[in-house]
N, C-alpha and C positions, 0 to 999 in steps of 0.2 A: 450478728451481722459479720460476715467475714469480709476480709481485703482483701482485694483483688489489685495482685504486682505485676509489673508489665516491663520485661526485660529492656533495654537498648534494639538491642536484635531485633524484638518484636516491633516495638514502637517504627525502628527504621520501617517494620514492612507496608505499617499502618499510615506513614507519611506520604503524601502522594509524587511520581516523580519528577526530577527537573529539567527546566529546558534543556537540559544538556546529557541527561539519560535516556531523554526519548528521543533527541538527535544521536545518541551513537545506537539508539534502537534501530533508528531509521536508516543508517549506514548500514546496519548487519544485514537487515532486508533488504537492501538496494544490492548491496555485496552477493546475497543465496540467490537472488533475484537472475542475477547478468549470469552467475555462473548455471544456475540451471537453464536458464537459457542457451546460452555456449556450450553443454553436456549431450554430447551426440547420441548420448542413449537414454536422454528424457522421452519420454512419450511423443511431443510432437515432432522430433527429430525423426523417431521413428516413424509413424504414422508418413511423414514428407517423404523419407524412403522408401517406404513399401507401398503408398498409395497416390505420392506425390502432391498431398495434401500442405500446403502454406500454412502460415498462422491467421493470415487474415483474412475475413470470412464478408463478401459483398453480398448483402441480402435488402428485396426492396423494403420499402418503408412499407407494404402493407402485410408482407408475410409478417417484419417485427407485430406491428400491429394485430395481427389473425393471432400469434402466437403468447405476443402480450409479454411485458417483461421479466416477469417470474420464467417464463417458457424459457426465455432467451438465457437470464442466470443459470435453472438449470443444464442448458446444455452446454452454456462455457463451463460451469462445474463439470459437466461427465467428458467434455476434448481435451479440458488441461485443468486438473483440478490444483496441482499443486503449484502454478502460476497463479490461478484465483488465490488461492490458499493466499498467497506471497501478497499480490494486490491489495486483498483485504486486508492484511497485518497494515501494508503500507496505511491504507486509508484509517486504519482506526489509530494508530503513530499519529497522521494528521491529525484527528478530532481531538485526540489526547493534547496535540498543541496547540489548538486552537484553541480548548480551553482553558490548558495553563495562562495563554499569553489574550485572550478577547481580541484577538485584531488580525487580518487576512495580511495589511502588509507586514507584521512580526513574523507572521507564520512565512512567510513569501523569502523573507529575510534569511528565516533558518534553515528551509527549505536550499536555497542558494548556498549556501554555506555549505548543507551538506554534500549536495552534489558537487563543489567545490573542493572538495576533499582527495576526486581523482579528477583533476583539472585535464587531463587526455581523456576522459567519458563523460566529462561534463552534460553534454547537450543527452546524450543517451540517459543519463542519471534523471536530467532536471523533467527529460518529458515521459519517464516512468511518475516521477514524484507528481507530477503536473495533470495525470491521465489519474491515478488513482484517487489522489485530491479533489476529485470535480465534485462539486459539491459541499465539501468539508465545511463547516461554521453554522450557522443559525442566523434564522431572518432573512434580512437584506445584506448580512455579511456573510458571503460565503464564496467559495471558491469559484472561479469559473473558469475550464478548459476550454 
């Protein structure tokens, strides 16, 4: 039978993280978030200058439905993939705290907080967090936009 040793180092990676390492996760994406946004030569910047295309896309409620929502993911994935990219980090950030913490107002708490962090983007911060989080929890507790 041999022993099997498990360094400090390892152990840390084995340890799950804390509320307060997936809030400054959730700062770093909120942070790549706004600045590729603001990056005149991201993809939709471009695309707005050469074909005058906006970010936001009005379609009726029966094309969604004809298309179905897997359609509609993939096409937000191929107009701006590395904003979804961004999105879904935020949203899986959320799930990660919502599991740590079991509760929408805790998570709502930390959430606030971290958008709180650059109190002049606050509202721009709180309704990326608030848009990606729709849904975040399990059950009857879960987020809602």
């Amino acid at each position: 039978m041999t022993k099997t040793t498990t360094t400090t180092a390892e152990s840390d990676e084995l340890k799950p993280p804390t509320v307060a390492e997936l809030a400054d996760a959730l700062e770093e994406l909120l942070a790549r978030i706004l600045a590729y946004r603001a990056d005149e030569t991201s993809l939709p910047a471009r695309r707005h200058r050469e074909h005058g295309e906006g970010p936001l896309r009005l379609i009726s409620s029966s094309a969604f439905l004809a298309g179905g929502p897997k359609a509609w993911t993939a096409r937000s994935i191929a107009r701006d993939p590395v904003d979804w990219a961004l999105r879904q980090g935020i949203r899986a950030v959320g799930q990660c705290l919502f599991d740590r913490l079991g509760d929408i107002d805790a998570l709502r708490t930390v959430a606030e907080g971290v958008a709180d962090r650059d109190p002049d983007r606050w509202y721009r911060r709180i309704s990326i967090i608030d848009s990606a989080f729709n849904t975040v929890g399990e059950g009857n507790r879960r987020w809602v936009s």
